[in-house]
DSSP file (Angstrom, degrees, kcal/mol; ACC not computed):
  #  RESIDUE AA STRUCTURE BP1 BP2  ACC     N-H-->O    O-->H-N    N-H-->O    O-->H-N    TCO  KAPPA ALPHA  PHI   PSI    X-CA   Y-CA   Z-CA
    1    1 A X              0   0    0      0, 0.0     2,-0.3     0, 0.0     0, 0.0   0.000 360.0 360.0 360.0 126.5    3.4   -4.9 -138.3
    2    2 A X        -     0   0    0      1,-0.0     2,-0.4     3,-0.0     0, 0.0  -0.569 360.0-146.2 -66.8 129.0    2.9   -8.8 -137.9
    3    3 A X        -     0   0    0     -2,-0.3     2,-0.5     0, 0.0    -1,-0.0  -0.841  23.0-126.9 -89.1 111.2   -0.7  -10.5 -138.2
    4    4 A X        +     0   0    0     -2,-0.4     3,-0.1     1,-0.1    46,-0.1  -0.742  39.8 174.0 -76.7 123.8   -0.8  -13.4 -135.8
    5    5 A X        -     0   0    0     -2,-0.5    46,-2.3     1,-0.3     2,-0.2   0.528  50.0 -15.6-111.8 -26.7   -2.0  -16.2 -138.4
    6    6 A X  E     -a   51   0A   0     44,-0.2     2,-0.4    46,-0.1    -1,-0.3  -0.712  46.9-149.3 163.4 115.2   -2.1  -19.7 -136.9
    7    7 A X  E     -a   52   0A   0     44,-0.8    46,-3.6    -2,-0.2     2,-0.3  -0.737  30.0-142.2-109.9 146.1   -0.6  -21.4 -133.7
    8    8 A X        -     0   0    0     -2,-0.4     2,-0.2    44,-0.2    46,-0.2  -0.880  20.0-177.4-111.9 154.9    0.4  -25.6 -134.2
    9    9 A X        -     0   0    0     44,-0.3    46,-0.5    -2,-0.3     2,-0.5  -0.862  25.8-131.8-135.5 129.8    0.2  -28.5 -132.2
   10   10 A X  B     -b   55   0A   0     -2,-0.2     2,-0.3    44,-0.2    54,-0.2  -0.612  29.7-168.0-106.6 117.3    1.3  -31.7 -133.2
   11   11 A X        -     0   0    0     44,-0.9    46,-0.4    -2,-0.5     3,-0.2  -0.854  28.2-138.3-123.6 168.6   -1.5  -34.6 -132.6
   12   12 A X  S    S+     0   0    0     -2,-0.3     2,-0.6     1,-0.2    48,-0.2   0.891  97.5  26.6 -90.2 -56.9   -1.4  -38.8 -132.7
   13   13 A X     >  -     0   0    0      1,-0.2     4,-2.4    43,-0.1     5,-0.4  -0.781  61.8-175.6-138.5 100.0   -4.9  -38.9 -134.5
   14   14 A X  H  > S+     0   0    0     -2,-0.6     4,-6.8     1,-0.3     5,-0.2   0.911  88.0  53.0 -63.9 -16.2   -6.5  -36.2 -136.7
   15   15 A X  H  > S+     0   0    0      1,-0.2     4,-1.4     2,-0.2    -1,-0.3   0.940 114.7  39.8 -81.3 -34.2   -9.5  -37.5 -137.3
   16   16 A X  H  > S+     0   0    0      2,-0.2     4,-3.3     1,-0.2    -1,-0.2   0.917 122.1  49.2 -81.6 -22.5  -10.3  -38.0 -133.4
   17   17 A X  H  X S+     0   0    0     -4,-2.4     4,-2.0     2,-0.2    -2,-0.2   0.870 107.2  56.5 -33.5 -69.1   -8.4  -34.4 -133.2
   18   18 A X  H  X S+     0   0    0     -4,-6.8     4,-0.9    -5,-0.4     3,-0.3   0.893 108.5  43.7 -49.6 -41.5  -10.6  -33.2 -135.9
   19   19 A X  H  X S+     0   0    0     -4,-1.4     4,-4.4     1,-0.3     3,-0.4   0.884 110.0  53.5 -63.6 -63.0  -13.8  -34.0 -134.1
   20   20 A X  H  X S+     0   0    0     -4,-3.3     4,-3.2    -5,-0.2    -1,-0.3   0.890 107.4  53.6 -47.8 -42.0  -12.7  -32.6 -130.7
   21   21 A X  H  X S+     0   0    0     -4,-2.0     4,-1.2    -3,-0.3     6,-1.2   0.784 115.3  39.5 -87.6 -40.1  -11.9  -29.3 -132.3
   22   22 A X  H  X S+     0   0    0     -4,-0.9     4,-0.8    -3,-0.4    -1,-0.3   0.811 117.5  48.1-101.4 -21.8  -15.4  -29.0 -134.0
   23   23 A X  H  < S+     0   0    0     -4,-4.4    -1,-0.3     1,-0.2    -2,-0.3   0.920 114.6  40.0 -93.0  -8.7  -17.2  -30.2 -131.4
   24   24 A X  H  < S+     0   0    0     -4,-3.2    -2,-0.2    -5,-0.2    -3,-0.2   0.419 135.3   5.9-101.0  27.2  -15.9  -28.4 -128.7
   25   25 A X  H  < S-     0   0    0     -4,-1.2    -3,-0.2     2,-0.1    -1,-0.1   0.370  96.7-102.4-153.2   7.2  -15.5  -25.1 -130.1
   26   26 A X     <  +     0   0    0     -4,-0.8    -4,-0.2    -5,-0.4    20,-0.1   0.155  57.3 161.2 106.4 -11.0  -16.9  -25.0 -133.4
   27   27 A X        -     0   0    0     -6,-1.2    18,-0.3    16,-0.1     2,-0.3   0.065  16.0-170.1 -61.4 147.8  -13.8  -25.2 -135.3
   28   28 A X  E     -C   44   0A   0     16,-4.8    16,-1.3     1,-0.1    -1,-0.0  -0.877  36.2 -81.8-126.0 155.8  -14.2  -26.3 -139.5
   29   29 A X  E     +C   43   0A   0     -2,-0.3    15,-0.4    14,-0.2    14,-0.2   0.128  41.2 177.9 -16.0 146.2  -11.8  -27.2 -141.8
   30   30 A X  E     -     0   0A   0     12,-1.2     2,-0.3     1,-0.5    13,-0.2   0.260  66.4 -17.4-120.7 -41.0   -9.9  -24.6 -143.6
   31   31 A X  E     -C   42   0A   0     11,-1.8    11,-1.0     2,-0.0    -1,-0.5  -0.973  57.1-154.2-165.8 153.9   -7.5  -26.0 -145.7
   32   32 A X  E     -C   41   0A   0     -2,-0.3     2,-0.5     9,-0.2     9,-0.2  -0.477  10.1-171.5-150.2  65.0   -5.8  -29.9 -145.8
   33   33 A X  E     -C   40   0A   0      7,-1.4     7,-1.0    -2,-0.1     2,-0.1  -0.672   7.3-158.8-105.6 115.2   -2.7  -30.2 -147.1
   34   34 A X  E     +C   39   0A   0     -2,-0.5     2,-0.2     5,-0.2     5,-0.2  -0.211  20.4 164.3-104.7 144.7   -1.2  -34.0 -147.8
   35   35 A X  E >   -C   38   0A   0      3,-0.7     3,-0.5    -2,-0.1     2,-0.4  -0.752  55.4 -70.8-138.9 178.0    3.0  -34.4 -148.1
   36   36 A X  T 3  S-     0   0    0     -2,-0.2     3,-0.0     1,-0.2     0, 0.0  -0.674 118.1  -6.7 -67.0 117.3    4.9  -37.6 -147.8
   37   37 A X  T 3  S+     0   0    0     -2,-0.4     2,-0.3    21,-0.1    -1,-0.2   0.406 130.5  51.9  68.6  16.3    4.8  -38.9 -144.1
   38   38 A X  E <   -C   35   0A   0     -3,-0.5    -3,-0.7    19,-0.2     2,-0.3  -0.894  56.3-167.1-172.8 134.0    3.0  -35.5 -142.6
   39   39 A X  E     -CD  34  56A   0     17,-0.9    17,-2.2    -2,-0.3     2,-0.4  -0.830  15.2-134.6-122.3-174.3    0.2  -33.4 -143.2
   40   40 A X  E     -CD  33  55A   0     -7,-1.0    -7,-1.4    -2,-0.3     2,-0.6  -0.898  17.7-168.4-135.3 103.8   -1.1  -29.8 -142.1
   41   41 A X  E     -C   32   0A   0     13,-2.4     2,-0.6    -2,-0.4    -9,-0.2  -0.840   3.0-164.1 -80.1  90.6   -4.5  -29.4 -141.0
   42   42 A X  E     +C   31   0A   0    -11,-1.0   -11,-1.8    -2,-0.6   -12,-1.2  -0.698   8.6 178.8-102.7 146.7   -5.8  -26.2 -140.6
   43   43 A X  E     +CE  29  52A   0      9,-3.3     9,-2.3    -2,-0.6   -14,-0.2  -0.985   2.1 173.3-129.7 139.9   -9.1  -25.1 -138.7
   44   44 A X  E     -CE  28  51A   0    -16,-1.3   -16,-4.8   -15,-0.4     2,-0.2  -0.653  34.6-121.2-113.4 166.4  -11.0  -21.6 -137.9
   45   45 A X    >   -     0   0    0      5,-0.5     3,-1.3   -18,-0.3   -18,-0.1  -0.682  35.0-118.1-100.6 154.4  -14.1  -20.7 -136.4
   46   46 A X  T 3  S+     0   0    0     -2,-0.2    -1,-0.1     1,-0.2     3,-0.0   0.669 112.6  73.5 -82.3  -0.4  -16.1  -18.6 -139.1
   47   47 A X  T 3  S+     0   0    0      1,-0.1     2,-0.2     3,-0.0    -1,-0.2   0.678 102.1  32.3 -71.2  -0.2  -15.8  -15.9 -136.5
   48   48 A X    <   -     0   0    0     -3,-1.3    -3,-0.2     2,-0.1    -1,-0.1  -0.975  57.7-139.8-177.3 151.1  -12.1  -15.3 -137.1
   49   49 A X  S    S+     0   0    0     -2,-0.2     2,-0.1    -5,-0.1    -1,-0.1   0.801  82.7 101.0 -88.6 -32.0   -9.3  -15.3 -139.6
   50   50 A X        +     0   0    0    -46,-0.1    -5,-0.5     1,-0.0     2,-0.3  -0.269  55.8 168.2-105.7 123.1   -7.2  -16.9 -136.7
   51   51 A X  E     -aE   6  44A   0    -46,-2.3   -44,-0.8    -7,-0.1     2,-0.4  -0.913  32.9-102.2-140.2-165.2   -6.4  -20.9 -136.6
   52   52 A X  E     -aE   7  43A   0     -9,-2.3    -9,-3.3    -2,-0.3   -44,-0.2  -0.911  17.5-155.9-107.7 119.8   -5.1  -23.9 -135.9
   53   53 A X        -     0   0    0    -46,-3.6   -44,-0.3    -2,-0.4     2,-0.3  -0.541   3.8-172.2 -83.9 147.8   -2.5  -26.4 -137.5
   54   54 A X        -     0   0    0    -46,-0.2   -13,-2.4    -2,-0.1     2,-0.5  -0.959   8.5-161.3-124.7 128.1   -2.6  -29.4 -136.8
   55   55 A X  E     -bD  10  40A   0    -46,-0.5   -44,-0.9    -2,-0.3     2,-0.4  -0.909  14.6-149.3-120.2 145.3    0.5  -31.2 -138.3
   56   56 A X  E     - D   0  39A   0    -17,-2.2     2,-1.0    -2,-0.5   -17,-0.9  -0.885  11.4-160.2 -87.4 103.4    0.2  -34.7 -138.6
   57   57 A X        -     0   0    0     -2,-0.4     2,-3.0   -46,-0.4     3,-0.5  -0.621   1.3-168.7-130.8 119.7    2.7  -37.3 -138.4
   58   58 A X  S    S+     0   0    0     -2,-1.0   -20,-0.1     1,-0.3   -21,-0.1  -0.069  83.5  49.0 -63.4  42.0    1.9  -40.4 -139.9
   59   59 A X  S    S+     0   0    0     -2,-3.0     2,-0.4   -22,-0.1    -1,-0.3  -0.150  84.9 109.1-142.8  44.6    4.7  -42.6 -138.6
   60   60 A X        +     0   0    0     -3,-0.5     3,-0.1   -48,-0.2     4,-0.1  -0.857  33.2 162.3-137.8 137.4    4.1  -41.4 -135.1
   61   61 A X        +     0   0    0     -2,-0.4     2,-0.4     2,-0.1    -1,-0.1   0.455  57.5  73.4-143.6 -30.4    2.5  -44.2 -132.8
   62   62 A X  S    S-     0   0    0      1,-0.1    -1,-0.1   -50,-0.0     0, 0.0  -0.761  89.4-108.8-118.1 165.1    3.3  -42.8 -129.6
   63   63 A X        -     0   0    0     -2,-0.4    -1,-0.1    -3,-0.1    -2,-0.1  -0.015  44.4-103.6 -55.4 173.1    1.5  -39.7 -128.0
   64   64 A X        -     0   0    0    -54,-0.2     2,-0.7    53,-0.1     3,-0.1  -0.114  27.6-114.9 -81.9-171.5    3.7  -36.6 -127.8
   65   65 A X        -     0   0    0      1,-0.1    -1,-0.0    -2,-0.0    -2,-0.0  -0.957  19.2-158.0-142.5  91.4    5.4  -35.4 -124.4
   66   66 A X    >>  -     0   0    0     -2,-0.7     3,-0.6    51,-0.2     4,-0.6   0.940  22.7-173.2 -43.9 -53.9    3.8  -32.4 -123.9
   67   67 A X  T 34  -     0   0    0      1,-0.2    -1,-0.1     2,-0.1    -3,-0.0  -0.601  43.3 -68.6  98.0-163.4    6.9  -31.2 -121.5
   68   68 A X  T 34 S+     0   0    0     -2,-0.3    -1,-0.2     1,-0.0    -2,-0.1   0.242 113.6  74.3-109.9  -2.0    6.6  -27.8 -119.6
   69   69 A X  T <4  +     0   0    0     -3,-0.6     2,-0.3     2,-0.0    -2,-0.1   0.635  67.5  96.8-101.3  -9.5    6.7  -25.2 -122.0
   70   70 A X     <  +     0   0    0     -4,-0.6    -4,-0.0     1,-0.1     3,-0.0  -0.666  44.0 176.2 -78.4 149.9    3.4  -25.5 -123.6
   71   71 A X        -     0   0    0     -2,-0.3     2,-0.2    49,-0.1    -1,-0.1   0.850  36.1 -81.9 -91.3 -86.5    1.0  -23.1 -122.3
   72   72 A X        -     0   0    0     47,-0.1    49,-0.1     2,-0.0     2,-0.1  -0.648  18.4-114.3 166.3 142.4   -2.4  -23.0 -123.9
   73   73 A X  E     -f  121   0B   0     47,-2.3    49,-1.3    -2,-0.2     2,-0.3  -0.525  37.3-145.0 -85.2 175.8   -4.3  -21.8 -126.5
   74   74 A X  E     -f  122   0B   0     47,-0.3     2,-0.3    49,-0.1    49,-0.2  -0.997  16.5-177.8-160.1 110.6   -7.2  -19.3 -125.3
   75   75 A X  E     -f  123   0B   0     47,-1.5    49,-1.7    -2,-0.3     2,-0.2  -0.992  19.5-125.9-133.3 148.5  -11.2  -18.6 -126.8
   76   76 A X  E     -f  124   0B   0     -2,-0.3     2,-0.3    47,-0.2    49,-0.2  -0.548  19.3-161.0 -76.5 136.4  -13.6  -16.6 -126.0
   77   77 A X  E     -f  125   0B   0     47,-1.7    49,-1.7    -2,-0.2     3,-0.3  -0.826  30.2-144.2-112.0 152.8  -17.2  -17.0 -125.1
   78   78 A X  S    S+     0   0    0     -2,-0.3     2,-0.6     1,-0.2    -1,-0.2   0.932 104.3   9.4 -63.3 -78.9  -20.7  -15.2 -124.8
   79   79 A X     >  -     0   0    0     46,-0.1     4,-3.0     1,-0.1     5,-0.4  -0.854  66.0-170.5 -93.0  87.6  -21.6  -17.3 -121.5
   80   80 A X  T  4 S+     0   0    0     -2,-0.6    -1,-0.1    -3,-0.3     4,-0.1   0.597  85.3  49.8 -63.1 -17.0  -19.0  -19.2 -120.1
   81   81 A X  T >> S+     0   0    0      2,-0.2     4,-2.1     3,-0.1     3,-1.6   0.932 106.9  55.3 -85.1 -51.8  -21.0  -21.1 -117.5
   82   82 A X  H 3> S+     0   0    0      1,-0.3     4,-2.7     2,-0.2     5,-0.2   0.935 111.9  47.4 -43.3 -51.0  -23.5  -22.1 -120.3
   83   83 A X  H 3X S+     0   0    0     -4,-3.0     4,-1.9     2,-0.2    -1,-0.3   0.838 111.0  55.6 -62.1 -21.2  -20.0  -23.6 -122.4
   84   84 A X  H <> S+     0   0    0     -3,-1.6     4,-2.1    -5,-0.4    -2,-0.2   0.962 107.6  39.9 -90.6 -30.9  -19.2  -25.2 -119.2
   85   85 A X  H  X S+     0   0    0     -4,-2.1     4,-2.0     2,-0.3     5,-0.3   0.808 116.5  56.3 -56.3 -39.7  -22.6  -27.1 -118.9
   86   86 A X  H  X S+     0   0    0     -4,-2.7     4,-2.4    -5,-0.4    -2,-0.2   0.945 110.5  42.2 -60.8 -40.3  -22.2  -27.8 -122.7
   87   87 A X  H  <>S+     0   0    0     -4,-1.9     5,-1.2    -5,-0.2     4,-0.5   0.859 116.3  48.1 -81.6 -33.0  -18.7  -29.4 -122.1
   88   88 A X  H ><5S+     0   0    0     -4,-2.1     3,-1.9     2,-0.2    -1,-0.2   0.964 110.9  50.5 -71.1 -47.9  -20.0  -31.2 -119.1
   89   89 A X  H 3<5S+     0   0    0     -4,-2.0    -2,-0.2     1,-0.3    -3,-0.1   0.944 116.2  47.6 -32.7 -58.8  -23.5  -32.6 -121.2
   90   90 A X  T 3<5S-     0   0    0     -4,-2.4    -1,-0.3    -5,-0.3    -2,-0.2   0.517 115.1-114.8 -85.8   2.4  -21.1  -33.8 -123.8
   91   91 A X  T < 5 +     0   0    0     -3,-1.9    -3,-0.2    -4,-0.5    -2,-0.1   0.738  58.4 157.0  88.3   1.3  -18.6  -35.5 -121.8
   92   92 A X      < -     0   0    0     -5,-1.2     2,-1.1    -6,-0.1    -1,-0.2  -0.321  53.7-113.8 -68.5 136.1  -15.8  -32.9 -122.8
   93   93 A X  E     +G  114   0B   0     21,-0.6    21,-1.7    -3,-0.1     2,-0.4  -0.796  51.5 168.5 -87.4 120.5  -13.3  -33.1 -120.2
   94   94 A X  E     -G  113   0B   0     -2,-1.1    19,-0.2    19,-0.2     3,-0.1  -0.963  33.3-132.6-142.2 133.3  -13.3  -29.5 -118.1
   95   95 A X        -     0   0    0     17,-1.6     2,-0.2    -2,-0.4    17,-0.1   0.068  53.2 -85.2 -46.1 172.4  -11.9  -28.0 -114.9
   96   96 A X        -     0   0    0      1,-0.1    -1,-0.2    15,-0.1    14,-0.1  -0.696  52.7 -93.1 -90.6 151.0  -14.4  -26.2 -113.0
   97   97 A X        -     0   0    0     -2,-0.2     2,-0.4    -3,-0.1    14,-0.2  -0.131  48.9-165.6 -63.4 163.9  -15.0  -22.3 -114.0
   98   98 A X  E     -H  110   0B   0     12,-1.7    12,-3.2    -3,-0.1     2,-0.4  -0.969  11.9-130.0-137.0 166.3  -13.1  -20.6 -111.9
   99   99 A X  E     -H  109   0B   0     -2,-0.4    10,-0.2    10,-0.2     2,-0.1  -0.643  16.7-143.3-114.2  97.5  -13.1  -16.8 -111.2
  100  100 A X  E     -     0   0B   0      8,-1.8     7,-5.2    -2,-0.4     2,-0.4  -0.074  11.6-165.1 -85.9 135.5  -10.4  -14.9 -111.3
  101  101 A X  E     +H  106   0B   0      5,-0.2     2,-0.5    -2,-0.1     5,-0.3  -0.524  10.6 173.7-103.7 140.2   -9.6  -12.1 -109.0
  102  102 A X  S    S-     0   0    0      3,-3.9     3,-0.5    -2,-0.4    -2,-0.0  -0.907  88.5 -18.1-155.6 118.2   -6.6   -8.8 -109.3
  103  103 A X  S    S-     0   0    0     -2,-0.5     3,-0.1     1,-0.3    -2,-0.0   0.776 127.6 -50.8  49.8  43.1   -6.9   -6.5 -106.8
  104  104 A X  S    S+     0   0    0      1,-0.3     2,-0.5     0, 0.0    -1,-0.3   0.855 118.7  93.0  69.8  27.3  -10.5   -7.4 -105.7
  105  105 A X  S    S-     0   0    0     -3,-0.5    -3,-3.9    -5,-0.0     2,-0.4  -0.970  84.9-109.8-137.2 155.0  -12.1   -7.2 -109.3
  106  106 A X  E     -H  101   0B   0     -2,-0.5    -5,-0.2    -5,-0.3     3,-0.1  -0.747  27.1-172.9 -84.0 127.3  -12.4  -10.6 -111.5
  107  107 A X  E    S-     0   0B   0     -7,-5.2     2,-0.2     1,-0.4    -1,-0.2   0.830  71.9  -3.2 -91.6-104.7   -9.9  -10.3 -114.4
  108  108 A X  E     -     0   0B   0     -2,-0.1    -8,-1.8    -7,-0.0     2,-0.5  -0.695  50.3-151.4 -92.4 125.2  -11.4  -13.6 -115.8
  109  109 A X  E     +H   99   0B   0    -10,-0.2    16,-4.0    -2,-0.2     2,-0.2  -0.954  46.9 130.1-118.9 151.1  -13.7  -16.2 -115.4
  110  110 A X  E     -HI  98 124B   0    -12,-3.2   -12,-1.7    -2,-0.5     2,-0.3  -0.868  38.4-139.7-156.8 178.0  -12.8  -19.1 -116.9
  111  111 A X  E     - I   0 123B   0     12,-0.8    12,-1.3    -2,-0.2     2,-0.5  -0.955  20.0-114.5-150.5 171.9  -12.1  -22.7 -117.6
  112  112 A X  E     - I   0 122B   0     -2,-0.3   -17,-1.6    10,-0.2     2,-0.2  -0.991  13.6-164.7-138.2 140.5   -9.9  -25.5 -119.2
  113  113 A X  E     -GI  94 121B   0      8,-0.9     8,-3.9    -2,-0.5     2,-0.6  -0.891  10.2-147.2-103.2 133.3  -10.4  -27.7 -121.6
  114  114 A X  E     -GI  93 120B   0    -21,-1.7   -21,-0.6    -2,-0.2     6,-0.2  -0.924  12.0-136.8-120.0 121.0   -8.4  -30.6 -122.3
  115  115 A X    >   -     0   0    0      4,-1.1     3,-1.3    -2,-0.6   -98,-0.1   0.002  31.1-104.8 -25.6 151.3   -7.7  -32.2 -125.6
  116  116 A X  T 3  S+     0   0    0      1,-0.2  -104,-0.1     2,-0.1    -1,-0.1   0.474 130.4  47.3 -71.7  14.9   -7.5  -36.0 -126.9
  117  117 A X  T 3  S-     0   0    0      2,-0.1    -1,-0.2   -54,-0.1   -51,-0.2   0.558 127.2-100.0-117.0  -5.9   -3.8  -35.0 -126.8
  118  118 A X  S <  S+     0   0    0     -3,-1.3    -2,-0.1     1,-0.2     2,-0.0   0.557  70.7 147.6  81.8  13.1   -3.6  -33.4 -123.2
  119  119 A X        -     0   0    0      1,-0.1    -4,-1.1    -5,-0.0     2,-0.4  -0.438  41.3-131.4 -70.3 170.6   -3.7  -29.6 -124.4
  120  120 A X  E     - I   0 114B   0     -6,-0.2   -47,-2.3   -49,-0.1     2,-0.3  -0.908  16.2-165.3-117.5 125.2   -5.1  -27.1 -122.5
  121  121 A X  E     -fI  73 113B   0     -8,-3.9    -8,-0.9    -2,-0.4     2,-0.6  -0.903  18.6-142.5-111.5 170.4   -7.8  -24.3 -123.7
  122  122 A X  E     -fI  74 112B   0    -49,-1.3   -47,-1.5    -2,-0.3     2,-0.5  -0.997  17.5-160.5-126.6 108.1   -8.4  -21.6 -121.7
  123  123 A X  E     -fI  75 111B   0    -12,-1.3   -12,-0.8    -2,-0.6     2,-0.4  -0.892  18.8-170.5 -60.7  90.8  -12.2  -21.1 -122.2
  124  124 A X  E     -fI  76 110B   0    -49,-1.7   -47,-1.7    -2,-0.5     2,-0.4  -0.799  22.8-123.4-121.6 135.2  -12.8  -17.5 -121.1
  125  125 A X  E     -f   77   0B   0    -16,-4.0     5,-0.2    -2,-0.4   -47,-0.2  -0.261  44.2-106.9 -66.6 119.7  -16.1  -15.5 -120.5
  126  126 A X        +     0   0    0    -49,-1.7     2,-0.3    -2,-0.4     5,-0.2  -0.123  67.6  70.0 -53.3 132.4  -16.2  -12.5 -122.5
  127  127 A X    >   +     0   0    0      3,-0.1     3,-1.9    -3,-0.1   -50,-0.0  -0.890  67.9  41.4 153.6 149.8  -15.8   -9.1 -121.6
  128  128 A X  G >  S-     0   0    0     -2,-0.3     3,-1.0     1,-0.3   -21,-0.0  -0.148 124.5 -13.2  76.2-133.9  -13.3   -6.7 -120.4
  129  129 A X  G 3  S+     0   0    0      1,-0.2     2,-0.5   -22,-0.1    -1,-0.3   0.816 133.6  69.2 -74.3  -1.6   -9.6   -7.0 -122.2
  130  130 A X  G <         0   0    0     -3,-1.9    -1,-0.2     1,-0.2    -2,-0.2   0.029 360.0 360.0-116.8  61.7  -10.9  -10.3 -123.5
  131  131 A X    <         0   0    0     -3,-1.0    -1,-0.2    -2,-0.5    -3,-0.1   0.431 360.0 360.0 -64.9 360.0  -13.6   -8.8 -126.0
């Protein structure tokens, strides 16, 4: 059976990259590994085995072209309106929560967060399938 390990996204500036990651979701360092013209940054929350690459590439000057095929990466919260007041305090850029409805029950309530890079997170309240 496959263990989902680590999803990547490629960004302009790790250090402003690093910063968003930890302050707006806690994420730390894991591991930092330097090659010739690219590196790979990965960060977890200590709550979870699961991270995030960042690969680095240092000849790279202009932002990436996100396209249409990324989707978004997706974390969970105790209080999602309390993370959304956090991200507002701090200047985080975030959509407003929204609640999301199938078949007259709320599947999710939730929000997006946007990266210095233009990713989307799907900041979602905990609970239900998303425990």
């Amino acid at each position: 059976m496959a263990k989902p390990v680590h999803s990547m996204i490629r960004v302009l500036d790790e250090e402003r990259s690093r910063a968003y990651y930890a302050r707006a979701f806690g994420l730390e360092l894991a591991e930092r590994i330097g090659f010739d013209g690219f590196a790979l940054v990965y960060l977890r929350h200590p709550s979870s085995p699961f991270e995030l690459e960042l690969t680095v590439n240092f000849d790279r000057t202009e932002p990436y072209a996100l396209g249409d095929g990324y989707g978004h990466l997706a974390v969970v919260v105790d209080d999602v309106d309390a993370e959304h007041a956090r991200f507002t305090e701090a200047g985080l850029p975030a959509t407003p929560v929204k609640d999301f409805q199938h078949q007259g029950k709320t599947l999710a309530r939730f929000f997006f967060a946007t990266d210095p890079d233009g990713y989307k997170i799907e900041v979602i309240q905990k609970g239900g399938r998303f425990a």
